[in-house]
Structure formats: C-alpha cells, structure tokens
N, C-alpha and C positions, 0 to 999 in steps of 0.2 A: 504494500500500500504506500502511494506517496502522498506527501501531504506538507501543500507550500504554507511557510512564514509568509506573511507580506507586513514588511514593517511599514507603516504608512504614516513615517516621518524621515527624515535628510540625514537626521545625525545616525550615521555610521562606523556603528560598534562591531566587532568580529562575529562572521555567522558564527561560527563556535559557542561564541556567550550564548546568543540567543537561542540555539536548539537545545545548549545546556539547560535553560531552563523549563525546556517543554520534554525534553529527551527522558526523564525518570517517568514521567507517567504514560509513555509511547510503550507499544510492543515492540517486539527485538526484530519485526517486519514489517513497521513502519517506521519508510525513509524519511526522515525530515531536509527539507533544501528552503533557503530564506531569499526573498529578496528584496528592494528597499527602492523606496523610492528618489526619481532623479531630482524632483520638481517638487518641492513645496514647503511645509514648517521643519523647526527643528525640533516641536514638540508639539503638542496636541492637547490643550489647553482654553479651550475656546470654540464658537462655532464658527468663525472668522477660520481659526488653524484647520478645523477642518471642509470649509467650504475650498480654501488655497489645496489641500494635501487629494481632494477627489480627482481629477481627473487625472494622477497617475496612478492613484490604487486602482480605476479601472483598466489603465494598461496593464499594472501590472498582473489585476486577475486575467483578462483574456492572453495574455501571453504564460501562467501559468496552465491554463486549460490547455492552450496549444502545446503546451511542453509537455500534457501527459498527466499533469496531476491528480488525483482521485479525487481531493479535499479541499478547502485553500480556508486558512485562520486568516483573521484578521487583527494584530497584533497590537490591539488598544481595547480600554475598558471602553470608551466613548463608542465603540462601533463606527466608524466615521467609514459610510459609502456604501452601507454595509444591504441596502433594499437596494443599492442599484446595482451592486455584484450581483449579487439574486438575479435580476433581472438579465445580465447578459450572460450568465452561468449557468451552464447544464451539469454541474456537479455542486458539492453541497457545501456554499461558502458560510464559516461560524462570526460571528460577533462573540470576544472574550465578555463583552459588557454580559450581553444576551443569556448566554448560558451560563456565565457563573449567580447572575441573579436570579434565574429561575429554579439552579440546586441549590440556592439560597432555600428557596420559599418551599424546595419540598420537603427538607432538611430540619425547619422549622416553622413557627408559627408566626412567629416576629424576628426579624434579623436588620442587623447595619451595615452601614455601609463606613467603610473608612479612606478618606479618599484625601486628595493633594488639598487643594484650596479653599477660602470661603467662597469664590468664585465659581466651583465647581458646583454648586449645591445646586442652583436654578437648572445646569445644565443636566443635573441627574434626576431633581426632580420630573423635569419632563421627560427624559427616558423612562423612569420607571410609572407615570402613568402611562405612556406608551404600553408597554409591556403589560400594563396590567396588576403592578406592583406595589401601588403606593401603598394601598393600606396595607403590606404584610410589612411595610418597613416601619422600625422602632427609632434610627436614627439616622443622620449621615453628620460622621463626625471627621470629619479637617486635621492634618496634621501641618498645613503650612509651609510647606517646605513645596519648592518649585521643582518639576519635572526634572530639568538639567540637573540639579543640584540633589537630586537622591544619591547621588554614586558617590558624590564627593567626601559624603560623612554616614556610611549606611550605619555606625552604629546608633550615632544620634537619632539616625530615621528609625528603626529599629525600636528604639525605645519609644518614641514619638506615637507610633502605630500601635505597639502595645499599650503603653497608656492610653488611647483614645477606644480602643477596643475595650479594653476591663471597663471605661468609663460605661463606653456604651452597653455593656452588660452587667453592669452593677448598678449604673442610675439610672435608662435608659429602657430596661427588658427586652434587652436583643438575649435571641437563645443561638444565632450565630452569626459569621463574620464574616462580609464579603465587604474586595475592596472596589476604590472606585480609578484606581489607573494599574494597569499589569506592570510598570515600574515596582510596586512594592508588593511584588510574588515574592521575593528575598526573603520578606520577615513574616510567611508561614509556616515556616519549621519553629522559629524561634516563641511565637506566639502561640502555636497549639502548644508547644511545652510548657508556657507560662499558665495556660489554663489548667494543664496537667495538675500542674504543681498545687493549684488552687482547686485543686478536685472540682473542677467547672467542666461537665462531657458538653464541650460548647464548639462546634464545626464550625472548620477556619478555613475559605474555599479560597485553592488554589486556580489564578485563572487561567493560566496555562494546561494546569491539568485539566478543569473543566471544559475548556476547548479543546485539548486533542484525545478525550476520551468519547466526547460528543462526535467530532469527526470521525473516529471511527467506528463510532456505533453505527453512524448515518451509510458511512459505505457499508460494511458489512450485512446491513440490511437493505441495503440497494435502494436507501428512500434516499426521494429530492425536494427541497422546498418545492412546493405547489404552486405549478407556472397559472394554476388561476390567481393565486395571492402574488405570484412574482412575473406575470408575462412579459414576455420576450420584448425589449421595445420596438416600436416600427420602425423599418427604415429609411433613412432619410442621411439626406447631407449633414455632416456635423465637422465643425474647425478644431479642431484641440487648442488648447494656448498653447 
C-alpha cells in the first residue's frame, strides 16, 4: 500500500522527520513517500495561509494519484483543500483535522482540543461545527506558542501542552485529548504518561496515527468518499497562479 505525505506548507524539513512520525502506526506494507509544496505559507495559521497554500496541495494531490498512490494524508490539523482533493481524487484523500476529531468523539463523550493560538479558536470553532462536533467539545485550550517556533524549544512546548491538557481535564470535563495542529504529535507519548501517572484512562489522539490508520482502513476496504458528496468538478479552463 502506498500512501502520500502532502505537507501543504514551504518550510522544508527532511522527508525522514516527517514519515518518522507517521511510520510507528503504519504497517510494515505501507510505503510512506512525502511531498511539499512549491508555492505558498511557511505555516498554516490562518484562513488567509490557507487560501495562499491550495492551489499546490491540489497539484500536489493529482500528481500523487498519477504516481500510483492508494491514499494521500493531508499533513495539517486545519485540513486546508481538503473537499476539493475529494473532488478531483479517485482514491481516498484524509484530513489529520477530520479524523482525529471524530476518534475524539467516539473515544468519549466530551473531549478538547489543545491547539497553537488564541487565534486559532474561531478557526476551529467552525471546523468542528462543520463536522458536527461542537457540542461533544469540552474545550479548546491554547498553548501560545507559534507554528515555527514549536521545534525551537519542544521541551517548553511539551510542558505547555501538558498543562493545558490536565487543565482541560481537570477544570474543563474533557474525558480526552485531541490537538488542534499535527506540529504537536511530539508531546503524545509524553502526555499519555502524564495521565498514567495521574491514574487518568484519558485518550490522547495521535494525529498522525489517526490518519494513516484511517487511510488504510479506507483502502483495504476499497471505500471512496462519495463522489455524490464529492463530485468530480466540471471541466473547464482554469489558470493556476
């Protein structure tokens, strides 16, 4: 099975990193390959970042389809492009946002969200009525720290996200823990132990795992989003910038 990365920002980390962190919850026959786009933010923060970052996530999904792919992730919690992949994709493109919020909600009854910015809130709010999710969310809690600047100091992020998670399960009545950008997958290992330790059975969703365990549930059952929900666009002339 292969199953494309599409990072749908500019700044260019080692594919290496990035399948490391989806590669433990892959099987040992699913290939991972990334690719990144040429054209648009350095991060994804915004619906400005991601109105700039669509029109090479779509090159990059139909040139993944053309390569062979069976799956293709789309490597932000925002989902950014992510109904108009659908639409020119005949194989089964995930939103990290997507599925890690929905094994939020079956996982529990109320869960939060822990996510970069206070800026970020309106933009999730409307996702998750989107989705269908408002009311199972308990909070969405902010840890402040800007996209770029996660890497520079992960233990401070780290701790950051754990506090705001016990917060949101101690004051809050979150029963578990989704984040709100795949930048801070890092600090689920450290954080399920924190709950350990606090005899808290409190689910801390990995989004990376949650997208390529979804992808390849989707092939191996040989379902596709529903080109009634996602039809094909019509054709017509179109410019790219």
């Amino acid at each position: 099975m292969k199953i494309r990365i599409i990072q749908p920002i500019i700044t260019r980390e080692p594919d290496s990193l990035i399948k490391s962190e989806f590669a433990p919850a892959a099987r040992p026959d699913t290939e991972l390959s990334v690719s990144t786009i040429e054209r648009g933010p350095a991060s994804i923060e915004s619906q400005y970042d991601v109105a700039v970052a669509l029109p090479d996530i779509l090159i990059n999904v139909r040139r993944a389809q053309e390569e062979g792919a069976d799956a293709i992730i789309i490597n932000c919690m925002a989902d950014p492009g992510l109904d108009a992949a659908r639409e020119i994709a005949s194989i089964p493109v995930i939103g990290l946002g997507e599925a890690s919020l929905h094994l939020a909600s079956m996982l529990a009854h109320k869960f939060s969200v822990v996510t970069i910015l206070d800026r970020d809130i309106p933009d999730l709010d409307r996702m998750l009525r989107k989705y269908a999710l408002l009311s199972r969310v308990a909070s969405i809690r902010p840890i402040n720290v800007p996209v770029l600047d996660l890497r520079d100091n992960e233990e401070a992020v780290t701790r950051a996200a754990i506090e705001a998670a016990e917060r949101a399960v101690g004051e809050d009545g979150a029963a578990a823990i989704a984040f709100g950008c795949s930048g801070l997958s890092g600090t689920v290992k450290e954080l399920a132990a924190a709950f350990r330790e606090m005899d808290l059975r409190v689910p801390v969703i990995n989004p990376a795992s949650a997208g390529i365990k979804l992808a390849e549930s989707l092939v191996d059952m040989g379902l596709l989003y529903s080109k009634l929900t996602y039809p094909y666009p019509p054709e017509k002339k179109i410019i790219f910038p």
